[in-house]
C-alpha positions as CSV (number, residue, x, y, z in Angstrom):
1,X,95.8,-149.2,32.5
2,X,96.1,-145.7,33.7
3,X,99.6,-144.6,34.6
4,X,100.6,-143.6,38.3
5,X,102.8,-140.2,38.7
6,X,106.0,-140.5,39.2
7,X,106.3,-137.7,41.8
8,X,103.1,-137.5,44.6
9,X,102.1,-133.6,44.7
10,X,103.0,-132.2,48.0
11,X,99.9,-129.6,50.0
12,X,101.9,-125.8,49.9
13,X,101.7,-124.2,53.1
14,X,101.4,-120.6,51.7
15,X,97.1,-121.0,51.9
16,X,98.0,-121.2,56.1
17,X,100.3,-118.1,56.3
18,X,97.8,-115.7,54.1
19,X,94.6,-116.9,56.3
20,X,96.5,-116.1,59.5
21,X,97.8,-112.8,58.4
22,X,94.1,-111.8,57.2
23,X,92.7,-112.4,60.8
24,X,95.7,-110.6,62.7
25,X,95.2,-107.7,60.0
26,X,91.7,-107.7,61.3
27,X,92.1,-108.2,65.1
28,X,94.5,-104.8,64.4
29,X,92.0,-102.9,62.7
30,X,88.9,-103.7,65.3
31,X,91.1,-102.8,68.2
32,X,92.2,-99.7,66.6
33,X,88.8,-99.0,66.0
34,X,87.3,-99.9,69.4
35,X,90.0,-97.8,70.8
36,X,89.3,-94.2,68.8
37,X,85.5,-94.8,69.7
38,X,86.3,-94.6,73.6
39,X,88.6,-91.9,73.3
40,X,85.9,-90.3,71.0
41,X,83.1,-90.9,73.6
42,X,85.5,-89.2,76.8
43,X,86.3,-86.3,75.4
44,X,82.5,-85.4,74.3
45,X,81.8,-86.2,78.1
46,X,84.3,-83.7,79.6
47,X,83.3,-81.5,76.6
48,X,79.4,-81.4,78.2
49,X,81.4,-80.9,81.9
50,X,83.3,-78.1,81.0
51,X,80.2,-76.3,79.0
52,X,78.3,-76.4,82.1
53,X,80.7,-74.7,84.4
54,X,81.4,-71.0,83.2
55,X,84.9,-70.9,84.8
56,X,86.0,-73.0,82.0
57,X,84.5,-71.5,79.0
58,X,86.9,-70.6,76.5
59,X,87.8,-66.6,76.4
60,X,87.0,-65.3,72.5
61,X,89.4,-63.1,70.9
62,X,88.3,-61.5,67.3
63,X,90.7,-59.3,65.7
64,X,88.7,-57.1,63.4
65,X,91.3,-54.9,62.4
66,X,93.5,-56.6,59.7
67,X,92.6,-55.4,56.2
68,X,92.5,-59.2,55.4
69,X,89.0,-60.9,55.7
70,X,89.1,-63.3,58.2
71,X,86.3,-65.0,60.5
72,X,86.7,-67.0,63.8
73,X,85.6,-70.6,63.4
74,X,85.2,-73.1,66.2
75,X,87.9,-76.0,65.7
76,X,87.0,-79.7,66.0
77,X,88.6,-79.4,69.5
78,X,86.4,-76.9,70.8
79,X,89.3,-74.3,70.7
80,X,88.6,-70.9,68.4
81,X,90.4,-70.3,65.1
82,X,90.4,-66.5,64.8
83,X,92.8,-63.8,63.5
84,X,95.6,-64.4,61.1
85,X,98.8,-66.0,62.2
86,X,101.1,-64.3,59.2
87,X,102.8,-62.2,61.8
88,X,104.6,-65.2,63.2
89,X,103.2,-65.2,67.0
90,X,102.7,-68.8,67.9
91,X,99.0,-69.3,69.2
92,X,98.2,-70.1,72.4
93,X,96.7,-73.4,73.7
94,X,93.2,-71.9,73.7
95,X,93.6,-70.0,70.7
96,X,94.7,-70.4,67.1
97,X,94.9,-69.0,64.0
98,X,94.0,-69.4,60.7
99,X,93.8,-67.2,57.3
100,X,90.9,-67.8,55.4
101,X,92.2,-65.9,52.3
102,X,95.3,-68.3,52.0
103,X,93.5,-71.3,52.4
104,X,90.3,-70.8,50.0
105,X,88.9,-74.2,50.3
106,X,89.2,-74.6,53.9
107,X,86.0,-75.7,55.8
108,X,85.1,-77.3,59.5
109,X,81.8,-79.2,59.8
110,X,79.6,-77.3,61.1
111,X,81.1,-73.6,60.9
112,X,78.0,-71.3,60.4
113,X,76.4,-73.1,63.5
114,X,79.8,-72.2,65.7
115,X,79.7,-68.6,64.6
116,X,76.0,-68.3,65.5
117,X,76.5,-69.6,68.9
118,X,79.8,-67.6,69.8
119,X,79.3,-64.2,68.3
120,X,77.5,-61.5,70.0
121,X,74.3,-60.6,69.1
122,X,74.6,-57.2,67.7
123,X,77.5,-58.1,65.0
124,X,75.3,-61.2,64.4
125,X,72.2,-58.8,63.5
126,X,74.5,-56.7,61.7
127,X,75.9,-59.6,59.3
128,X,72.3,-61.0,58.9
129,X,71.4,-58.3,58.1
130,X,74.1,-57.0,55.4
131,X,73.8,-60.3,54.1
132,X,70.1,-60.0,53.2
133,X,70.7,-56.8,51.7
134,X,73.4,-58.0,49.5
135,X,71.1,-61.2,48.5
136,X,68.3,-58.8,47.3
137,X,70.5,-56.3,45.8
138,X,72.1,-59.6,44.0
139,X,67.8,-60.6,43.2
140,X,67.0,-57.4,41.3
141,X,67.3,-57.0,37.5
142,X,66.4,-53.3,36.1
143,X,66.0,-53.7,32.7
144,X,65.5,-50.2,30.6
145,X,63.1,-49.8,27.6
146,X,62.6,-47.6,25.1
147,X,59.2,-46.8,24.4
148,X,58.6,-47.3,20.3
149,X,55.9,-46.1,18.1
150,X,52.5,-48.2,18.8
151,X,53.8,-49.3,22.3
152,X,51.2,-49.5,25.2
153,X,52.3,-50.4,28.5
154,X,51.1,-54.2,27.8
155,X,53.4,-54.6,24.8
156,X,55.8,-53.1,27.3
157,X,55.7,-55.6,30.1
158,X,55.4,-58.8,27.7
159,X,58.5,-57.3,25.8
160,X,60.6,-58.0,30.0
161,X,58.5,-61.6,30.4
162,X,55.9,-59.8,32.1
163,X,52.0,-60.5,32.2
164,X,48.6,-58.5,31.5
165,X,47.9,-59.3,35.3
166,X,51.1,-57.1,36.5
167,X,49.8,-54.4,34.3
168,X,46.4,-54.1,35.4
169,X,47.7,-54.3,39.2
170,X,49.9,-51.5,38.0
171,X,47.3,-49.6,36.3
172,X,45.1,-50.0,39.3
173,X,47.2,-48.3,42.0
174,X,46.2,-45.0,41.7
175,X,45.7,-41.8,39.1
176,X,49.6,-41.2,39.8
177,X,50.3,-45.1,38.2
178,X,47.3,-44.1,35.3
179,X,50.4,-41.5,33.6
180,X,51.5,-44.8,32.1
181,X,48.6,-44.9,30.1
182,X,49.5,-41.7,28.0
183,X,53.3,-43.4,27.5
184,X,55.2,-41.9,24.5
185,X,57.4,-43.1,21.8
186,X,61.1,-42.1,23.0
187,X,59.9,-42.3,26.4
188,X,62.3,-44.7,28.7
189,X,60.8,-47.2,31.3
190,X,62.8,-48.4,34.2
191,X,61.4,-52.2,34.9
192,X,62.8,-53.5,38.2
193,X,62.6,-57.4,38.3
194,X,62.5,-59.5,41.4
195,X,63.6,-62.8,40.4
196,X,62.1,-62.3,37.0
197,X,58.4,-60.9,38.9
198,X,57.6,-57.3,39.0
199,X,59.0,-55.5,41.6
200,X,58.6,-51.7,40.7
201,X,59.2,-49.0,38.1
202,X,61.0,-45.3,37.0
203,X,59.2,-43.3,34.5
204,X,60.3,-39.6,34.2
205,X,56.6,-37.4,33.8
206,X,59.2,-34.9,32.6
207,X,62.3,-32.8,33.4
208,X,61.4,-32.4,37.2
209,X,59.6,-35.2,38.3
210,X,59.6,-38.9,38.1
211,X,56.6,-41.4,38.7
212,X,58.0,-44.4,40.8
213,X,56.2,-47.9,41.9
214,X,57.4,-50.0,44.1
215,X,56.5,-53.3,46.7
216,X,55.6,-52.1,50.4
217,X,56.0,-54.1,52.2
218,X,57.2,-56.6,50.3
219,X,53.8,-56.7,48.8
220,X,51.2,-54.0,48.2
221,X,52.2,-51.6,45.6
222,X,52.5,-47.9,45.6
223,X,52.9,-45.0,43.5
224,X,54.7,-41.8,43.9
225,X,54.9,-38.8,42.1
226,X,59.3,-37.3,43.3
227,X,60.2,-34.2,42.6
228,X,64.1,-34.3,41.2
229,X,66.8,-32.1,42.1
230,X,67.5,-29.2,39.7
231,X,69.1,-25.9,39.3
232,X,68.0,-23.0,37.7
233,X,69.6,-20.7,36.1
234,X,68.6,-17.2,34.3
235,X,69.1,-16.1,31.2
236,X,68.7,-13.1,28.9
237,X,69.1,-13.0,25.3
238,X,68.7,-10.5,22.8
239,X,69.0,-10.0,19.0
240,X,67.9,-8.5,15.1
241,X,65.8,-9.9,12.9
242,X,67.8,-11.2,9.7
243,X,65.6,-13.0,7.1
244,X,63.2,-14.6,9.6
245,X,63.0,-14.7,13.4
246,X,63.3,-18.0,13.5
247,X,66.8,-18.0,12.3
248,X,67.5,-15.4,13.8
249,X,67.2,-16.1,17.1
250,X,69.0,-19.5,17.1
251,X,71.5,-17.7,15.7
252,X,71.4,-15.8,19.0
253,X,71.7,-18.8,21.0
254,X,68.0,-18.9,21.4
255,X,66.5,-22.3,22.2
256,X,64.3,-23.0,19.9
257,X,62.0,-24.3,21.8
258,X,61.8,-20.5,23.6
259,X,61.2,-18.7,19.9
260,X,58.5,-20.9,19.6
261,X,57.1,-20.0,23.0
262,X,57.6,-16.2,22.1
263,X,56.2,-16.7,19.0
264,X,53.1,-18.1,20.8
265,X,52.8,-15.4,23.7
266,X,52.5,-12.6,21.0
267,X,50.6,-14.5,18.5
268,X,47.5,-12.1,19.0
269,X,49.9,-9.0,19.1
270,X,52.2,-9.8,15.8
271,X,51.4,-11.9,12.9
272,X,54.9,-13.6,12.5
273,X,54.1,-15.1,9.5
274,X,53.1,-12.0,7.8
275,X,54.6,-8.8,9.9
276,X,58.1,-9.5,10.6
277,X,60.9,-7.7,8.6
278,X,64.8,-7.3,8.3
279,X,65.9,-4.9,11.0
280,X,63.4,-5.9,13.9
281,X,64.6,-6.9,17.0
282,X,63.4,-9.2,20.0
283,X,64.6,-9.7,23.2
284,X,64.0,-12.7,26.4
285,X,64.8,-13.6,29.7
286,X,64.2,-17.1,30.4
287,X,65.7,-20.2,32.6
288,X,67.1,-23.3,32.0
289,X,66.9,-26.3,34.3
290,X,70.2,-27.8,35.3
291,X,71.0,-31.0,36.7
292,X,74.9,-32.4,37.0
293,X,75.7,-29.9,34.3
294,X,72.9,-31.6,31.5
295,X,70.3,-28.8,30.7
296,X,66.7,-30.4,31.4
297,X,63.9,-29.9,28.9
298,X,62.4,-26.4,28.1
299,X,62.6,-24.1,31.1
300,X,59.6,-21.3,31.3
301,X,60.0,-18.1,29.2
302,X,60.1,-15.3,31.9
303,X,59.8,-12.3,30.0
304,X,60.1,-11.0,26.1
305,X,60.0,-8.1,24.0
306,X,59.2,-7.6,20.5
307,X,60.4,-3.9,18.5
308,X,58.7,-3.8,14.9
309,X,59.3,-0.1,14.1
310,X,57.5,1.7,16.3
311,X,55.7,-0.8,17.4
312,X,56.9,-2.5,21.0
313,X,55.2,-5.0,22.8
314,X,56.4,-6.9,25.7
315,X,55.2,-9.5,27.6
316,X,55.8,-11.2,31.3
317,X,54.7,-14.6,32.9
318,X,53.0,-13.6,36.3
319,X,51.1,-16.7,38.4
320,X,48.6,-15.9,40.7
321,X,47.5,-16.7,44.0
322,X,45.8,-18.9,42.9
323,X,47.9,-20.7,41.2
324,X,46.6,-19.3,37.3
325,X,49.5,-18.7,35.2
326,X,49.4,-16.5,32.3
327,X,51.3,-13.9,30.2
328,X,50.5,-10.0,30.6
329,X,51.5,-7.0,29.1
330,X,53.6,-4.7,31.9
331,X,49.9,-3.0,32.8
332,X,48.2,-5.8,33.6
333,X,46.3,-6.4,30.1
334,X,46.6,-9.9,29.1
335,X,48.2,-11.2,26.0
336,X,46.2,-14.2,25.9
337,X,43.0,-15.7,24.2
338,X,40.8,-17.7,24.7
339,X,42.0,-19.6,21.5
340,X,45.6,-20.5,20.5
341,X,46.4,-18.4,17.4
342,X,48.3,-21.7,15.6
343,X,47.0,-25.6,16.9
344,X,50.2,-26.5,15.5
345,X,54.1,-25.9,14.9
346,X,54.2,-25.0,11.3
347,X,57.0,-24.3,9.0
348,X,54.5,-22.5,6.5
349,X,51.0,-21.7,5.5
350,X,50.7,-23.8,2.1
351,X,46.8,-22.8,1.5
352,X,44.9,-19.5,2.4
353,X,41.4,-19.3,3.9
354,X,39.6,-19.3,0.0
355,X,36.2,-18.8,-0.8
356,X,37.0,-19.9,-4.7
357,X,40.2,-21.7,-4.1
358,X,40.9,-24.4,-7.5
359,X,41.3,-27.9,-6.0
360,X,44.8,-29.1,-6.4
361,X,43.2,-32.6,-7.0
362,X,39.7,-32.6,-8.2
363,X,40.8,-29.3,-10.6
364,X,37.7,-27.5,-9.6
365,X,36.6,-24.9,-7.7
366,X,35.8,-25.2,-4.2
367,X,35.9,-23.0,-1.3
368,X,38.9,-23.5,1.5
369,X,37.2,-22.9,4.4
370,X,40.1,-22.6,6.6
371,X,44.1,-22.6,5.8
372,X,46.9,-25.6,5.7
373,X,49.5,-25.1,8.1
374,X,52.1,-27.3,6.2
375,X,54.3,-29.5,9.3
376,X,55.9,-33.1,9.4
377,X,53.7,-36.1,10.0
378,X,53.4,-36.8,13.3
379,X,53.5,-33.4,14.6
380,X,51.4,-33.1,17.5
381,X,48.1,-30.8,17.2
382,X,46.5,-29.3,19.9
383,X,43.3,-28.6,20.2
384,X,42.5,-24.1,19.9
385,X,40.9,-23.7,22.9
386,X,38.8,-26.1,25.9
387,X,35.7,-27.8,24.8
388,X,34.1,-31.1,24.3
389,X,34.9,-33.3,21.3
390,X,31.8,-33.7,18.4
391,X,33.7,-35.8,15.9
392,X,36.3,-38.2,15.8
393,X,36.6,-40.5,12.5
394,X,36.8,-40.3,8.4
395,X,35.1,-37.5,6.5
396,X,35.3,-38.0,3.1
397,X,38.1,-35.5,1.8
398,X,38.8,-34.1,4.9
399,X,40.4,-37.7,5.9
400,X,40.3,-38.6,9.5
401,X,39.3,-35.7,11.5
402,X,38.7,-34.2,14.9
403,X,36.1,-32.0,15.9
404,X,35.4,-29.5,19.1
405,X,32.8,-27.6,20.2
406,X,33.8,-24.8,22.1
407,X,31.2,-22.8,23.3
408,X,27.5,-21.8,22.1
409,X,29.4,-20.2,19.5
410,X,32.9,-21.3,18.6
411,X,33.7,-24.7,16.7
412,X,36.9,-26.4,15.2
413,X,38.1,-28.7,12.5
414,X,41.2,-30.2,12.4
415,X,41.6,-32.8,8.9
416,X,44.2,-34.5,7.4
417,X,45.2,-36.3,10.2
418,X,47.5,-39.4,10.4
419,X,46.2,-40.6,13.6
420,X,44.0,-39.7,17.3
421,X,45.8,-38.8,20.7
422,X,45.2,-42.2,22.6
423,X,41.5,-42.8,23.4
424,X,40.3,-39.6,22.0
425,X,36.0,-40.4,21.8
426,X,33.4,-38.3,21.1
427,X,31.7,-36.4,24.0
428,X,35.3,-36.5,26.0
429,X,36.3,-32.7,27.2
430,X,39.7,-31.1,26.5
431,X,41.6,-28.6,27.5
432,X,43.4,-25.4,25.6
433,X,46.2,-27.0,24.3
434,X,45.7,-30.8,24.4
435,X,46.9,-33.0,22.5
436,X,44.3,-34.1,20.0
437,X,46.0,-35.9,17.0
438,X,48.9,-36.0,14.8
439,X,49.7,-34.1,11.5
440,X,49.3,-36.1,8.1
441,X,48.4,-36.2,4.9
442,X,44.6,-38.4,5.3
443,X,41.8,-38.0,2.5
444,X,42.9,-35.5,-0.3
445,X,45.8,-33.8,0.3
446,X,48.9,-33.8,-1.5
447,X,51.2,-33.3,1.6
448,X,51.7,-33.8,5.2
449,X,49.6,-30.6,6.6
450,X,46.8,-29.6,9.3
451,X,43.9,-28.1,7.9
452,X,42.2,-26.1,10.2
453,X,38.6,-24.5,9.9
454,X,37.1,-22.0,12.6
455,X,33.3,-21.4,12.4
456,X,31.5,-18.8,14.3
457,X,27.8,-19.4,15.0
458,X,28.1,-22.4,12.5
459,X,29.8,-20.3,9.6
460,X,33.6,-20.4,8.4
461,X,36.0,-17.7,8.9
462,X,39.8,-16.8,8.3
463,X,41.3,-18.6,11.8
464,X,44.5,-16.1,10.8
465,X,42.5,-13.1,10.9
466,X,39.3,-13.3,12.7
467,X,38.9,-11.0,15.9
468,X,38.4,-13.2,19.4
469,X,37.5,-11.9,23.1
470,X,40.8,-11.2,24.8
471,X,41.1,-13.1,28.3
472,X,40.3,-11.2,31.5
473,X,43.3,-8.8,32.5
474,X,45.1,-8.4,36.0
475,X,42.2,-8.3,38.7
476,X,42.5,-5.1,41.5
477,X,42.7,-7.4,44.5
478,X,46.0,-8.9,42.3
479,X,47.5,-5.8,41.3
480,X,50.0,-5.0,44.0
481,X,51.2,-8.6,43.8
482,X,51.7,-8.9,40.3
483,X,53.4,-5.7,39.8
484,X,56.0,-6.9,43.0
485,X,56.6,-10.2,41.1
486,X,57.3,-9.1,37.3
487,X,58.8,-5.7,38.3
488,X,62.4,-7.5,38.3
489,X,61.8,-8.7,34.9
490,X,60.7,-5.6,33.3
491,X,64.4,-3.9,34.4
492,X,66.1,-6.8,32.7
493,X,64.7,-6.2,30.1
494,X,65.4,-3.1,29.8
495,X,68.8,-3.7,30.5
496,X,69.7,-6.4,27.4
497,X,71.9,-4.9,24.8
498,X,71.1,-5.5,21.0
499,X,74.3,-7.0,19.8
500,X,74.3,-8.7,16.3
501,X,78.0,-10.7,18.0
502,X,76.1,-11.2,22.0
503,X,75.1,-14.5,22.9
504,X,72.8,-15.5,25.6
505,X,74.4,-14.7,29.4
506,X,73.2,-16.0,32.5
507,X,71.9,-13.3,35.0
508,X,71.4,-15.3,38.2
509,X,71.4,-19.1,39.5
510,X,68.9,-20.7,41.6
511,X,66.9,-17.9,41.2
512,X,64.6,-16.4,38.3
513,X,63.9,-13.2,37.1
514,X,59.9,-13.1,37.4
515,X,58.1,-15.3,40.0
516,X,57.6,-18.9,40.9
């Protein structure tokens, strides 16, 4: 028998009173809500009446002179936030204001689209356009490379992310944009990057001009060849021989790349190898390039003098009106051949022109049928004089060697060679003074050197001593011009004081002694 309760369980009322206070909560919150939307919906409606009458638009006031950055927004109200408010002015009922700067996170729905439609035109161009400027400044990357040894301009661009595609387009711009193609280790390339795609380049040709490629456009590309601002300067220098003149004359203050240019002017005049002794004494005028104080390159050798004795010769650089430059004695003869004395810089000659020299490796004799002009490897060797190429490859002994025809009767070997001047084949032309190869010890040799073999009419003679046809001297219809334009240099010359103590002094700026 089941038992009854002793108390009957009463209903609690509390389940009543929570139901009715959830639907009054609710009856609040929809009226509230049905009350904002109709305010909402008549103040949009006199907002399109008073838009459409121009005696109620609102009168803009930008202050653009506090050194605060501050831009006028249009406030959910349709009133403008503009200025700053530090200075304690209370705003007026159509305008307020607001500092950006102290309230970094502030933001209004739909600010950019207010200042577009409120701002005049002309400072709206102007901060379009700053702001592009600033996004493609921000875009660009220039990224500077060294060039290293076995570099081509391929190895170049794949080294920045680049592609064989941007090279050929760069390659195929013009002859200007083809320079790249004869690149050098310890050369510098500019890269400019657009969003990691190629955008343009720098390449200095040397110390006066630059080669620059760039987007026109935004798209084609073009090549230019700038000239870059320099100053020149004038200098004369003057000194005595002292063991050699090599020495010497950087003990002057010489550059040396100017001793090596004198050395080259009267290489058919003086053998200074063989004829220079204690007590001579030399003298030069020549510039230097200047730019923000930095001395550019090698500037040109003006004017020079050589005193062996009793023996003088001088020399000055005159270029013609036709634009030939060359180096001739004061009367008009020239100094010049039509061979280069020396294809190389050499420190020494380490092996005479020999008939019935003994082979330093085979022990046997053989005749040397030209001389060794012992240099570094990788020193560059040009080629003697213009002409078209015969050989280029391996020859036995002779190692990897380059050969030139010159004329019906002239012919050169260069041997020993560590390597060829870029794409160096036979039956290509060159010039007096291109580069042709590289100095090394290939084939039999027991040194770095540059052998060197001139044959006349197909037989060998001494290149140190055998007799070539001097170049053409000063024409008559040039003579009054050349004497005007190297007379100056001829008095400075004569005007430099042998002083074992003087160093080089500058004679003029922005100027030079002899012409051009």
């Amino acid at each position: 028998m089941q038992q009854r309760p002793l108390f009957k369980q009463q209903r609690k009322p509390f389940r009543w009173i929570r139901r009715a206070t959830l639907i009054g909560v609710g009856m609040t919150v929809v009226g509230l809500v049905a009350l904002q939307l109709a305010d909402q919906a008549a103040n949009e409606s006199k907002g399109e009446q008073d838009s459409g009458s121009g005696e109620n638009e609102i009168p803009l006031t930008i202050d653009r002179s506090s050194a605060s950055p501050v831009r006028s927004v249009a406030g959910p109200d349709d009133r403008t936030l503009a200025a700053d408010d530090s200075a304690g002015e209370p705003a007026s009922p159509q305008a307020r204001t607001v500092s950006l700067e102290s309230r970094p996170n502030f933001h209004i729905p739909g600010e950019k689209e207010a200042l577009r439609a409120i701002e005049s035109p002309e400072n709206d161009a102007a901060v379009s356009s700053s702001e592009t400027q600033a996004e493609e400044t921000d875009r660009l990357d220039e990224r500077t490379v060294e060039v290293k040894s076995g570099d081509t301009l391929s190895t170049i661009f794949e080294r920045v992310g680049l592609g064989y595609s941007d090279v050929m387009g760069v390659l195929d711009i013009n002859d200007d944009a083809r320079q790249l193609e004869r690149i050098r280790p310890g050369d510098t390339l500019t890269l400019i990057l657009d969003d990691e795609q190629f955008a343009g380049l720098r390449y200095s040709l040397d110390s006066e001009s630059e080669l620059n490629i760039f987007r026109e456009d935004g798209d084609r590309l073009v090549a230019e060849i700038n000239e870059l601002p320099s100053e020149a300067s004038t200098i004369a220098a003057g000194g005595e021989v002292k063991g050699s003149l090599y020495q010497s004359a950087i003990a002057a203050g010489v550059p040396p790349a100017q001793v090596m240019k004198l050395a080259e002017v009267f290489g058919w005049k003086m053998d200074f190898v063989r004829d220079v002794r204690d007590g001579d004494q030399f003298k030069l005028i020549y510039e230097v390039r200047e730019r923000d104080g930095e001395q550019l390159g090698n500037g040109k050798l003006l004017a020079a003098e050589y005193r062996s004795g009793d023996r003088t010769v001088q020399a000055v650089r005159y270029t013609s009106p036709d634009g030939t430059v060359g180096y001739y004695e004061p009367d008009g003869a020239s100094l010049e051949r039509g061979f280069l004395r020396y294809p190389v810089e050499y420190s020494r000659i380490s092996s005479n022109f020999n008939p019935k020299r003994l082979h330093p490796i085979h022990n046997t004799v053989r005749p040397h049928n030209g001389v060794d002009l012992a240099a570094p490897t990788g020193t560059p060797i040009k080629s003697a004089a213009s002409g078209r190429i015969t050989f280029v490859g391996w020859k036995h002994g002779y190692g990897k060697v380059v050969q030139v025809r010159h004329d019906e009767k002239y012919d050169t070997l260069y041997a020993h060679l560590s390597g060829f001047k870029g794409n160096l084949k036979r039956g290509a032309t060159v010039d007096k003074g291109d580069t042709i190869g590289y100095v090394g010890m290939t084939g039999d040799a027991t040194g770095p050197h540059l052998h060197y073999e001139l044959r006349v009419n197909g037989k060998p003679y001494d290149p140190v001593k055998v007799e070539l046809p001097e170049a053409n001297p000063i024409p008559s219809e040039h003579r009054d011009d050349f004497v005007a334009k190297t007379g100056t240099a001829v008095d400075q010359l004569a005007r430099v004081q042998i002083d074992s103590n003087a160093k080089p002094i500058r004679l003029a700026r922005n100027e030079t002694a002899a012409n051009d």
